[in-house]
Gaussian input, Z-matrix of N, CA and C with variables (Angstrom, degrees):
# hf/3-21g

backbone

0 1
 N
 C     1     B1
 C     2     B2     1     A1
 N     3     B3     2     A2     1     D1
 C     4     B4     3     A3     2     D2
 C     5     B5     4     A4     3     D3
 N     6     B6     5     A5     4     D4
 C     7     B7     6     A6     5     D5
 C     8     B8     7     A7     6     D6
 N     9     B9     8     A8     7     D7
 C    10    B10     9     A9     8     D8
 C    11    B11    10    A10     9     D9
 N    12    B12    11    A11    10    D10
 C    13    B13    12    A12    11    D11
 C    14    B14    13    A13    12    D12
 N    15    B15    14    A14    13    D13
 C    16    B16    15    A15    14    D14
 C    17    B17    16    A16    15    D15
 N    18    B18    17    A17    16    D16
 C    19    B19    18    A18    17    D17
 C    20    B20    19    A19    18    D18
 N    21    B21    20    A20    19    D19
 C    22    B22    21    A21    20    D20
 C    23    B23    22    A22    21    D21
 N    24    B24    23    A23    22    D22
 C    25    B25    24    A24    23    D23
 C    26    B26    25    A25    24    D24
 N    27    B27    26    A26    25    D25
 C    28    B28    27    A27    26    D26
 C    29    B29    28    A28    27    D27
 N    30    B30    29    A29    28    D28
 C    31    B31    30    A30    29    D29
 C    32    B32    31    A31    30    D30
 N    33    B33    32    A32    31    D31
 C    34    B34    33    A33    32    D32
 C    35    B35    34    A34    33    D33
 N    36    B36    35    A35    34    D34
 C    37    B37    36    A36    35    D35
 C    38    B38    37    A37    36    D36
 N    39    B39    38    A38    37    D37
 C    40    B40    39    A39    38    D38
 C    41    B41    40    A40    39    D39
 N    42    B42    41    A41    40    D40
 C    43    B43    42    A42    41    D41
 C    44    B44    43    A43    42    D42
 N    45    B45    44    A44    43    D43
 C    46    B46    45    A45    44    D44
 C    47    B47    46    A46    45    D45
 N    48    B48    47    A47    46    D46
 C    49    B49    48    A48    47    D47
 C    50    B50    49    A49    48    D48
 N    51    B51    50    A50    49    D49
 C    52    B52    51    A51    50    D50
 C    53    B53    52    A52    51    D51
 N    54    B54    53    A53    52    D52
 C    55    B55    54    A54    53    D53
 C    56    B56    55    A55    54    D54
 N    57    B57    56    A56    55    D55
 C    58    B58    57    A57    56    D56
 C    59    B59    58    A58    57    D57
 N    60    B60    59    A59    58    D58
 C    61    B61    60    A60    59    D59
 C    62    B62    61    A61    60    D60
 N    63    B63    62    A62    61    D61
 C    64    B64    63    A63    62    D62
 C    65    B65    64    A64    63    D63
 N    66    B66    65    A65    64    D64
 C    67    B67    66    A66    65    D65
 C    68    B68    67    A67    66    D66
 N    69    B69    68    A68    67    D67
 C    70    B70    69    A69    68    D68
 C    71    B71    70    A70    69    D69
 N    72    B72    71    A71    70    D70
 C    73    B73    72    A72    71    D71
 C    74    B74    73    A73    72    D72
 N    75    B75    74    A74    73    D73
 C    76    B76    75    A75    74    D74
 C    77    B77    76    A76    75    D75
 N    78    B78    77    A77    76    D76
 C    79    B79    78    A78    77    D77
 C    80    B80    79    A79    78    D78
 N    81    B81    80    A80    79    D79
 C    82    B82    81    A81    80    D80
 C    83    B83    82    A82    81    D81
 N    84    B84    83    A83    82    D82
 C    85    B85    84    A84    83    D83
 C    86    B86    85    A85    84    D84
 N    87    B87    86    A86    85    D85
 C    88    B88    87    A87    86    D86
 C    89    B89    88    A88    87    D87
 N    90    B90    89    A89    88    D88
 C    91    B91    90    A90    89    D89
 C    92    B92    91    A91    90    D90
 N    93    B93    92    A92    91    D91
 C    94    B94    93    A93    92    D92
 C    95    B95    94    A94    93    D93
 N    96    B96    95    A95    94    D94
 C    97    B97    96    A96    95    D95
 C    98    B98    97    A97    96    D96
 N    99    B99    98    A98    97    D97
 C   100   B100    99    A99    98    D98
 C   101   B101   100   A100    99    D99
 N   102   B102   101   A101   100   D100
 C   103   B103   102   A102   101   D101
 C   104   B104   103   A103   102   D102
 N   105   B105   104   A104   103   D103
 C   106   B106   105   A105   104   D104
 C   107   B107   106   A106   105   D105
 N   108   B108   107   A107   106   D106
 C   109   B109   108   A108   107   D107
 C   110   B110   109   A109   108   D108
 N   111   B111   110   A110   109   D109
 C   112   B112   111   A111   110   D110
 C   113   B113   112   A112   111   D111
 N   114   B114   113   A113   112   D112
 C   115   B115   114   A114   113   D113
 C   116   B116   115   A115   114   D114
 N   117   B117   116   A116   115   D115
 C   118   B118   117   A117   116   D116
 C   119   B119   118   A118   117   D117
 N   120   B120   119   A119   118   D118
 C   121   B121   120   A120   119   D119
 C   122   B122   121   A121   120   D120
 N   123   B123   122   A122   121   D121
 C   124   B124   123   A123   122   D122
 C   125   B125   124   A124   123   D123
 N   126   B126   125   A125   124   D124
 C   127   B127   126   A126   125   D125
 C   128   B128   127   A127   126   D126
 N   129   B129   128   A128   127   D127
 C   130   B130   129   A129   128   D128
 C   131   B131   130   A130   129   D129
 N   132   B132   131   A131   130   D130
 C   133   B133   132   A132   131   D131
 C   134   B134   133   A133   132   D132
 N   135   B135   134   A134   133   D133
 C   136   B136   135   A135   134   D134
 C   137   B137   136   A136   135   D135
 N   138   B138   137   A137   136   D136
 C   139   B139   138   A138   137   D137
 C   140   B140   139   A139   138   D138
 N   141   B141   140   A140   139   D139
 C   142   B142   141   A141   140   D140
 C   143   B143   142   A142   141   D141
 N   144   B144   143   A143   142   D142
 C   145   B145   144   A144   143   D143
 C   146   B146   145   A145   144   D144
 N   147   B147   146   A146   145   D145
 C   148   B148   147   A147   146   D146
 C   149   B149   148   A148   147   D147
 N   150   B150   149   A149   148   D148
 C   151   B151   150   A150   149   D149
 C   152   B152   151   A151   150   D150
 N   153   B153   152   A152   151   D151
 C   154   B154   153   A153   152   D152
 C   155   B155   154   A154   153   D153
 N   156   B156   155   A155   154   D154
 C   157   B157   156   A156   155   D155
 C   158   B158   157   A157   156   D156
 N   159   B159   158   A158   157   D157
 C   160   B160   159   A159   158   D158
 C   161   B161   160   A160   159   D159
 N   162   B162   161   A161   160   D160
 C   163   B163   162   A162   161   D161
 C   164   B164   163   A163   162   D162
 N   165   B165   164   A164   163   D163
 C   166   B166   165   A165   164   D164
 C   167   B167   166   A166   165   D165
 N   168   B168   167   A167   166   D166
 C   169   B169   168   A168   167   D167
 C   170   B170   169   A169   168   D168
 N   171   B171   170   A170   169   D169
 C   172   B172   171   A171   170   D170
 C   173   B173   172   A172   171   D171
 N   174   B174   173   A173   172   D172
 C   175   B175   174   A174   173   D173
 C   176   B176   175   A175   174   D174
 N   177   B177   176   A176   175   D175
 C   178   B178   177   A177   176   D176
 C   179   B179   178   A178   177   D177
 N   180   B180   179   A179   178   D178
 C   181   B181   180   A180   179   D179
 C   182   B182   181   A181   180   D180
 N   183   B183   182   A182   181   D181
 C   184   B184   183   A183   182   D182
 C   185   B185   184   A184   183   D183
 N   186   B186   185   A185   184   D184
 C   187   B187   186   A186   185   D185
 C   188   B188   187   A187   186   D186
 N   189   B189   188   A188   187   D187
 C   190   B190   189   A189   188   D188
 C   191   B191   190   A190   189   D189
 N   192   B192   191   A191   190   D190
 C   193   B193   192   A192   191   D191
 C   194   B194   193   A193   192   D192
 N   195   B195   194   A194   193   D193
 C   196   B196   195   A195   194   D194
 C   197   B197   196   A196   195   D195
 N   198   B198   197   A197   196   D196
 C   199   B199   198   A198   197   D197
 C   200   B200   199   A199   198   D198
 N   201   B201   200   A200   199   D199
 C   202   B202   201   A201   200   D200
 C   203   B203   202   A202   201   D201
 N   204   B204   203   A203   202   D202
 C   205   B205   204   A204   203   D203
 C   206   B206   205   A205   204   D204
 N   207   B207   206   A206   205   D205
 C   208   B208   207   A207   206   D206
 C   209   B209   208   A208   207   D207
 N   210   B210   209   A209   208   D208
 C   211   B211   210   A210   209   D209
 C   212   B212   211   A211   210   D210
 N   213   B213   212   A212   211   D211
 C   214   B214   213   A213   212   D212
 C   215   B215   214   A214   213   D213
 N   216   B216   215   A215   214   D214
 C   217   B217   216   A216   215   D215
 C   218   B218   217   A217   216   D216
 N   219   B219   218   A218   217   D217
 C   220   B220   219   A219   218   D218
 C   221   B221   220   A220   219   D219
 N   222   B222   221   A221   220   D220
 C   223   B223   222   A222   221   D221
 C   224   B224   223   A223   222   D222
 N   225   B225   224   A224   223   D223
 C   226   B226   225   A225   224   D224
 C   227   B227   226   A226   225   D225
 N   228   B228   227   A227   226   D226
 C   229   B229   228   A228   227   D227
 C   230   B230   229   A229   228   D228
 N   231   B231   230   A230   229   D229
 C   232   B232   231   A231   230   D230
 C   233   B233   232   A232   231   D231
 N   234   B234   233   A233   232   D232
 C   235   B235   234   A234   233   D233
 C   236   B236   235   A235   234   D234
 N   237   B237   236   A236   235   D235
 C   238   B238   237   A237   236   D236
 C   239   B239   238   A238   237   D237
 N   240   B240   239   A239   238   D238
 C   241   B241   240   A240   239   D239
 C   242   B242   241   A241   240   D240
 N   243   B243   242   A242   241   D241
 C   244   B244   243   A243   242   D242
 C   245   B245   244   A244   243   D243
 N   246   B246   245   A245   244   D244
 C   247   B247   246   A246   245   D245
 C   248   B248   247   A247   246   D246
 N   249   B249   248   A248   247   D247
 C   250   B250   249   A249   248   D248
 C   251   B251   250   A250   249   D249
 N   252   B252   251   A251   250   D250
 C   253   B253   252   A252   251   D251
 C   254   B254   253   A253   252   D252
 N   255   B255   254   A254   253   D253
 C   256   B256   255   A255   254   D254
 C   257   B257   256   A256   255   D255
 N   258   B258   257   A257   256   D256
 C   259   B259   258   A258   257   D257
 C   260   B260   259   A259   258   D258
 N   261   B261   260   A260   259   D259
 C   262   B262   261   A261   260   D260
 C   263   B263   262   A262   261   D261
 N   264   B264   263   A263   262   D262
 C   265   B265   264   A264   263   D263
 C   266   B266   265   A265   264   D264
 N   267   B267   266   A266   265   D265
 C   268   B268   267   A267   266   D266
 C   269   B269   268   A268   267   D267
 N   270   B270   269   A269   268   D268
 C   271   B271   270   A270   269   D269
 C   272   B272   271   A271   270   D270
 N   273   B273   272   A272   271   D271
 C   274   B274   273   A273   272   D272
 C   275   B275   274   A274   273   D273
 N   276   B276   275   A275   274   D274
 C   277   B277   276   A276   275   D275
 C   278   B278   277   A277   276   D276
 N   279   B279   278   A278   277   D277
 C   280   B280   279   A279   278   D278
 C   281   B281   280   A280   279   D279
 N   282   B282   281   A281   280   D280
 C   283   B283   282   A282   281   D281
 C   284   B284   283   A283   282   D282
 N   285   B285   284   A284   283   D283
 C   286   B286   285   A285   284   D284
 C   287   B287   286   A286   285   D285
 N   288   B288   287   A287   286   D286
 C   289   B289   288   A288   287   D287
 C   290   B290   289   A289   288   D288

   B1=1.4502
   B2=1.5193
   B3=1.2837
   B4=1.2546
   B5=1.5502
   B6=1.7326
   B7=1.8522
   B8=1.2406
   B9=1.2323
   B10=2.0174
   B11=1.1453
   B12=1.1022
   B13=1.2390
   B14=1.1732
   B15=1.9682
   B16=1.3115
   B17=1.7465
   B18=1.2745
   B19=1.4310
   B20=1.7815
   B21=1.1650
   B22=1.3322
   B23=1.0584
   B24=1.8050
   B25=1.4052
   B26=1.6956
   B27=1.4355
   B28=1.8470
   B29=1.9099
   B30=1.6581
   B31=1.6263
   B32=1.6144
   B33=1.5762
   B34=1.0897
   B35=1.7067
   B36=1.1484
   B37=1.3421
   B38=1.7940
   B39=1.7613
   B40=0.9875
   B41=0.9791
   B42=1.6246
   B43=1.4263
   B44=1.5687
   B45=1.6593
   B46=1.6293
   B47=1.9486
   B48=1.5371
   B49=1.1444
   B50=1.5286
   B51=1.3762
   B52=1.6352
   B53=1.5479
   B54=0.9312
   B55=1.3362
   B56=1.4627
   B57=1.3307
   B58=1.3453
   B59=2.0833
   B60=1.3500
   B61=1.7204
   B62=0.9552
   B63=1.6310
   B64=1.5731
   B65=1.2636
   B66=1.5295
   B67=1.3750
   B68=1.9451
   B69=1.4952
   B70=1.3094
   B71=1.4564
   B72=1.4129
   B73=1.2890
   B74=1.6240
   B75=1.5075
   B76=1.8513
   B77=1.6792
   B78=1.1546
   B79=1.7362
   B80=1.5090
   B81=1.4787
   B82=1.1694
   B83=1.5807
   B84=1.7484
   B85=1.5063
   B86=1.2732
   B87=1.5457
   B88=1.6369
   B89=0.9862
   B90=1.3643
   B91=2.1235
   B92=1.5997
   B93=1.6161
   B94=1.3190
   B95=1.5410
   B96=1.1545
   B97=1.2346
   B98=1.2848
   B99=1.3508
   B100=1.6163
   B101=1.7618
   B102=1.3172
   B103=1.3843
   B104=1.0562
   B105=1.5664
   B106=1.5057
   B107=1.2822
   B108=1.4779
   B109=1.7056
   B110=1.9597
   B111=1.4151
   B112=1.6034
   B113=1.7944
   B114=0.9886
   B115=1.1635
   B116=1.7859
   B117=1.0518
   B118=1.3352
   B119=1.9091
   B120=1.4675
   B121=1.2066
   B122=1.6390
   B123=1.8428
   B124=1.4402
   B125=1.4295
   B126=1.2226
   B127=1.2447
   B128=1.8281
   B129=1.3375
   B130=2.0734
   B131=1.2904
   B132=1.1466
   B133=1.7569
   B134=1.6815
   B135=1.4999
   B136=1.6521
   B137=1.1640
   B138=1.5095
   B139=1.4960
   B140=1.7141
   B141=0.8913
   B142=1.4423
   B143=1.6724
   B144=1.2110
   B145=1.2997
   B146=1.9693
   B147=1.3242
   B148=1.5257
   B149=1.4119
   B150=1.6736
   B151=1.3200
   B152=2.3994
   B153=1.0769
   B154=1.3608
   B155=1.5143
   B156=1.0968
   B157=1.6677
   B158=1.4006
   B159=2.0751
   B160=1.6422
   B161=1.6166
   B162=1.2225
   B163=1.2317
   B164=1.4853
   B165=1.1605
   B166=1.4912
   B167=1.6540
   B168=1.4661
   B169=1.1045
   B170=1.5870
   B171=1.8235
   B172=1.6968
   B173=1.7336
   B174=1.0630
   B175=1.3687
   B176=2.0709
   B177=1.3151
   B178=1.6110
   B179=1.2692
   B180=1.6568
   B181=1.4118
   B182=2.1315
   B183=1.1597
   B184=1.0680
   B185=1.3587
   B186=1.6816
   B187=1.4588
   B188=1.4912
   B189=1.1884
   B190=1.4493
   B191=1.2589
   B192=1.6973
   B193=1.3091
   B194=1.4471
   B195=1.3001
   B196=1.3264
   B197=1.3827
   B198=1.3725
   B199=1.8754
   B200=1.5611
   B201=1.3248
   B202=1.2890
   B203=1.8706
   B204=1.3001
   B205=1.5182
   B206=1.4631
   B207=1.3353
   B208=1.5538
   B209=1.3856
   B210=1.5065
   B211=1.1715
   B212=1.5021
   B213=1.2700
   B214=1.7248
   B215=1.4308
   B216=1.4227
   B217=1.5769
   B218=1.8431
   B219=1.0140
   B220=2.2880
   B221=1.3042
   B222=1.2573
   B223=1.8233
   B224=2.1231
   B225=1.2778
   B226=1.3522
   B227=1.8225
   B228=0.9475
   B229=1.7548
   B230=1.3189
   B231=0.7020
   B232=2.3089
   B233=1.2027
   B234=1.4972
   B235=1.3493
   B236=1.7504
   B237=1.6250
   B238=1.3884
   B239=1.5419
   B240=1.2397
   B241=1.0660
   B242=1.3232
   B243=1.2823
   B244=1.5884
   B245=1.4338
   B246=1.6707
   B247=1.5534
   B248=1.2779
   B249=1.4656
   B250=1.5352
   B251=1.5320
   B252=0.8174
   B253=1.6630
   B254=2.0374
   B255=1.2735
   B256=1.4355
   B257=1.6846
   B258=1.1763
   B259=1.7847
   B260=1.2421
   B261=1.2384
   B262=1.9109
   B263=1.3434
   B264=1.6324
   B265=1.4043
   B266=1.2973
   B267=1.5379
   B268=1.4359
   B269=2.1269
   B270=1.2895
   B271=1.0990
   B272=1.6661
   B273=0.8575
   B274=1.6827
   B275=1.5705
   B276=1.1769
   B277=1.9318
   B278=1.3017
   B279=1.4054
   B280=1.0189
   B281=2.0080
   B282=2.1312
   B283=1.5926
   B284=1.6332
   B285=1.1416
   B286=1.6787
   B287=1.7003
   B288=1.1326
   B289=2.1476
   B290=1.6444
   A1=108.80
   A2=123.42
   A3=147.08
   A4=120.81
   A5=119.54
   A6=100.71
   A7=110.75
   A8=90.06
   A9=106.20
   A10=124.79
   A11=127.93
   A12=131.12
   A13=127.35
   A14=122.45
   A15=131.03
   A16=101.37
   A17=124.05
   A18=110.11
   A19=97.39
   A20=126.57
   A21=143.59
   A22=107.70
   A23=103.07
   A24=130.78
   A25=117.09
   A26=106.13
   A27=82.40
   A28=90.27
   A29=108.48
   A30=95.65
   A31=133.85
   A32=103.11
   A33=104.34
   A34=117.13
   A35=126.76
   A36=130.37
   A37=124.96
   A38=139.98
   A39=120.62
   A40=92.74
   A41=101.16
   A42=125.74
   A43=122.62
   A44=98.42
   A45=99.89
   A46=90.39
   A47=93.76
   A48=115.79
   A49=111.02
   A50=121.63
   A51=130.08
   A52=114.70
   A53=127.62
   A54=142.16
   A55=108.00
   A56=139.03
   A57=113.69
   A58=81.06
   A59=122.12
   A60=119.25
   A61=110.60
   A62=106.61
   A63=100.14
   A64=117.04
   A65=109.50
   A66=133.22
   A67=96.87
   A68=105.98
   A69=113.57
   A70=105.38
   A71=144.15
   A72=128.54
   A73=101.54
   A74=91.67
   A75=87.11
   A76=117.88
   A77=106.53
   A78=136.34
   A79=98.84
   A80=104.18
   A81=108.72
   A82=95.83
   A83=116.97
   A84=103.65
   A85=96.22
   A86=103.14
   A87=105.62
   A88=123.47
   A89=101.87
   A90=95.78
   A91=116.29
   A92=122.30
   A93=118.94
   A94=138.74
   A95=119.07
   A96=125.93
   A97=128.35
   A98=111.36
   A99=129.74
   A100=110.66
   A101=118.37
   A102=127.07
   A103=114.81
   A104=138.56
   A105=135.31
   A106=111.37
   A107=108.43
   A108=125.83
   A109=99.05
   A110=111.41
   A111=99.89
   A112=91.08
   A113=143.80
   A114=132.20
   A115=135.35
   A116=103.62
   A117=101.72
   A118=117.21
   A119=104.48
   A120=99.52
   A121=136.45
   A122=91.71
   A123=113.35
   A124=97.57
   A125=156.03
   A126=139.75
   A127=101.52
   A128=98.41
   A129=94.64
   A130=108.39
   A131=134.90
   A132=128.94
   A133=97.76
   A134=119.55
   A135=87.21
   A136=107.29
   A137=94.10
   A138=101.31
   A139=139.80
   A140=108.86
   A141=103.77
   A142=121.07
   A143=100.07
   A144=112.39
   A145=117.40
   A146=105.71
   A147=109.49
   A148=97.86
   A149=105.02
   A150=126.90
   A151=88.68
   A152=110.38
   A153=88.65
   A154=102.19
   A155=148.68
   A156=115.51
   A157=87.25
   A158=112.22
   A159=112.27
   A160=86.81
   A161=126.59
   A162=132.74
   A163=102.82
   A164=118.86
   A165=124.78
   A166=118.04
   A167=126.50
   A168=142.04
   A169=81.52
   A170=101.27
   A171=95.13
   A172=97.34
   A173=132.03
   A174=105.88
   A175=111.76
   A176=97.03
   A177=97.74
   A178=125.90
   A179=96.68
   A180=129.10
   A181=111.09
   A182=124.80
   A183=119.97
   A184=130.16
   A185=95.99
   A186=92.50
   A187=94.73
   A188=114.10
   A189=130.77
   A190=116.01
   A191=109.65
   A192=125.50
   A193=125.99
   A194=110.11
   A195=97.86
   A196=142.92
   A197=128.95
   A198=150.48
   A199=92.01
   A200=117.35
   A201=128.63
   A202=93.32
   A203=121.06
   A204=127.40
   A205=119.88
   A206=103.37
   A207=118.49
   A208=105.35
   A209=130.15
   A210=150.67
   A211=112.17
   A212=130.61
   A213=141.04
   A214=94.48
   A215=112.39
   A216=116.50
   A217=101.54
   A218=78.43
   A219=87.74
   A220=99.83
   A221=102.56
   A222=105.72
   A223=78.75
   A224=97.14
   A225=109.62
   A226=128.08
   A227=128.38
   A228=131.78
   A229=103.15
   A230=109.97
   A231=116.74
   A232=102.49
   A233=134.91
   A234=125.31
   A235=96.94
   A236=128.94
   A237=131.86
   A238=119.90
   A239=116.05
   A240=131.34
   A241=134.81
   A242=106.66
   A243=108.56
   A244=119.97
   A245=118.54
   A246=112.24
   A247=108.00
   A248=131.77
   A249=128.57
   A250=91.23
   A251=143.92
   A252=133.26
   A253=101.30
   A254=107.88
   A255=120.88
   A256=115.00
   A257=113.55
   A258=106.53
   A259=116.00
   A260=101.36
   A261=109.43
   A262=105.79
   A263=125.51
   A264=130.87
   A265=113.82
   A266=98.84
   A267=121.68
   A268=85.19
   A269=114.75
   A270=93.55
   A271=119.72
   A272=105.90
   A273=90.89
   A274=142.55
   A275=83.93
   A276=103.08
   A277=102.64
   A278=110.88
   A279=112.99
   A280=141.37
   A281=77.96
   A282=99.67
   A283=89.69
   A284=122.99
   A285=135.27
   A286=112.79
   A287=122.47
   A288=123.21
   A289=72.11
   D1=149.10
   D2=179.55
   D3=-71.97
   D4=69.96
   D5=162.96
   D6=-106.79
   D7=-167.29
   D8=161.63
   D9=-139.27
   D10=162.28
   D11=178.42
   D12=-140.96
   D13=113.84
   D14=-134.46
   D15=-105.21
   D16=165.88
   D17=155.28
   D18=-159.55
   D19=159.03
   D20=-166.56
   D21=-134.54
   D22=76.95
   D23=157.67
   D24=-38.28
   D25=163.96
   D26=-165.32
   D27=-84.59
   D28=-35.21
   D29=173.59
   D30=-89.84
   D31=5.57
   D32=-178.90
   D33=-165.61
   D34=126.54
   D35=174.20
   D36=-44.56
   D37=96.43
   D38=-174.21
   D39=-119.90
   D40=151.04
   D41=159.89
   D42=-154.76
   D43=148.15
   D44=-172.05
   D45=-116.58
   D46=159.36
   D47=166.72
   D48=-116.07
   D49=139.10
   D50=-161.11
   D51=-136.23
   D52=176.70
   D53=174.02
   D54=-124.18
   D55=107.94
   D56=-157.55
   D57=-135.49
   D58=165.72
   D59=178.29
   D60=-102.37
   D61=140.72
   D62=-168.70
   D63=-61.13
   D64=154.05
   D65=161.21
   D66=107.16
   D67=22.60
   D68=-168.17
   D69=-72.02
   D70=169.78
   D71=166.86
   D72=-116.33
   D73=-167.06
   D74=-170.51
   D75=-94.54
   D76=-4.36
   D77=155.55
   D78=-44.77
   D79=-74.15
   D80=-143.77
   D81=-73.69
   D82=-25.42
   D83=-179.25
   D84=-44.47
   D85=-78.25
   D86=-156.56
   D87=-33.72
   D88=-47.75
   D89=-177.86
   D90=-58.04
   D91=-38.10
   D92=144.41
   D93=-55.15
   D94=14.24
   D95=-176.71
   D96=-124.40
   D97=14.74
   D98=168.54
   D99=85.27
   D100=-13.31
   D101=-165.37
   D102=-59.76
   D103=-22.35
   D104=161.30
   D105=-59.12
   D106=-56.64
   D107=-164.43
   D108=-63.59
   D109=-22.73
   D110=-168.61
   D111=-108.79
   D112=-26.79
   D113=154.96
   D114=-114.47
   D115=79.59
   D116=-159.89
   D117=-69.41
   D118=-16.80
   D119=175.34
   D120=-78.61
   D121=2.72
   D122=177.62
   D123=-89.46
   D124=-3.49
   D125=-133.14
   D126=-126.77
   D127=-17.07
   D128=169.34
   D129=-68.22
   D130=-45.43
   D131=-161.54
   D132=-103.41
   D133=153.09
   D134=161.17
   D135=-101.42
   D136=168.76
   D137=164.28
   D138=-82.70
   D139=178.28
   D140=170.87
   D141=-99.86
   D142=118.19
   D143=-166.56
   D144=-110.59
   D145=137.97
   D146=-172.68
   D147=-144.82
   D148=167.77
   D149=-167.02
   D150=-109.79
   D151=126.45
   D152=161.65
   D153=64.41
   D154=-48.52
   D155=-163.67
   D156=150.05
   D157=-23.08
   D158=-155.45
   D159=-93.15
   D160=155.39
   D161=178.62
   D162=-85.23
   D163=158.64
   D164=171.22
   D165=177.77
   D166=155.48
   D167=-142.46
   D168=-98.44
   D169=159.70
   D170=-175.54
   D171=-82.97
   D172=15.53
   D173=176.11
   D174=-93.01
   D175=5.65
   D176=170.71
   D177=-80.28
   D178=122.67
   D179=-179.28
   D180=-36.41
   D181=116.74
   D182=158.31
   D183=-82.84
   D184=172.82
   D185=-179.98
   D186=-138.74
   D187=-179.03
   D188=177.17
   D189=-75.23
   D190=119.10
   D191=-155.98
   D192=86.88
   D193=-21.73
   D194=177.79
   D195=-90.08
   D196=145.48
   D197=-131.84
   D198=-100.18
   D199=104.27
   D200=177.20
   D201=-83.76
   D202=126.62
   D203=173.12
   D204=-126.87
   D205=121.85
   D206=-177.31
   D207=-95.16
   D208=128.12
   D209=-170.75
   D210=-114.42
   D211=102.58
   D212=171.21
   D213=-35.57
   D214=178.64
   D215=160.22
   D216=-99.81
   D217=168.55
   D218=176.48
   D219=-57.87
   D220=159.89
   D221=-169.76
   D222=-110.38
   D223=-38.42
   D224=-175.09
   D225=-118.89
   D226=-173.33
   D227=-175.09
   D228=-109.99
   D229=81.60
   D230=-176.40
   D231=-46.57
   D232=-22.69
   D233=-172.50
   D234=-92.57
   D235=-47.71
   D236=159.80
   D237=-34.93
   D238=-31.18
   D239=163.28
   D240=-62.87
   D241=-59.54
   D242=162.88
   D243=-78.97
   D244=5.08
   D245=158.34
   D246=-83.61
   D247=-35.89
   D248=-172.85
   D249=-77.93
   D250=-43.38
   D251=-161.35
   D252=-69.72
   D253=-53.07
   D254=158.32
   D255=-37.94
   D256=-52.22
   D257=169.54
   D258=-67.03
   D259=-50.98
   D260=-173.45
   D261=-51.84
   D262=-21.03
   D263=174.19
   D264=-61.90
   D265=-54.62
   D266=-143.68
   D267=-81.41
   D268=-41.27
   D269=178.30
   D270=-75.19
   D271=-57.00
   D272=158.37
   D273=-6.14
   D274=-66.00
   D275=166.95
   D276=-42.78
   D277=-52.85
   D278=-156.46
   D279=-91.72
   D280=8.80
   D281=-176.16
   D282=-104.54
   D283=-34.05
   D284=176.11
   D285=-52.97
   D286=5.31
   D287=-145.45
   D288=-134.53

């Protein structure tokens, strides 16, 4: 059966398309899909991996057509983030008055 398996390099978008047998999981795509050998510095921690957008462990069963997605870790705290962006506002306002 026919998936792929995507990842969002920090300079560039890759993805392979595979032939993988049914009842394959999404482990086993990746490991068939060259993604160690083309990024090896992703390969100490794992990643977080999902079907579609849905998160899931590599032992989930595929199906035909479906987008195996590799997820980096945060470089940053998205919620830390939107408190400093929130001050930098708030001070602002407040050099403008």
């Amino acid at each position: 059966m026919r998936v792929s398996v995507a990842f969002a390099a920090p300079a560039r978008l890759w993805r392979r398309a595979l032939d993988v047998p049914e009842g394959a999981t999404a482990g086993q795509a990746v490991a068939l899909s060259g993604f160690a050998r083309e990024f090896p510095e992703f390969t100490d921690a794992p990643l977080t991996m999902g079907v579609y957008g849905e998160r899931c462990g590599p032992q989930r069963l595929l199906r035909e057509g479906d987008r195996v997605e590799l997820c980096r870790p945060l470089v940053f705290d998205p919620l830390e983030s939107r408190r400093r962006r929130a001050a930098h506002r708030q001070i602002k306002g407040q050099r403008s008055k």
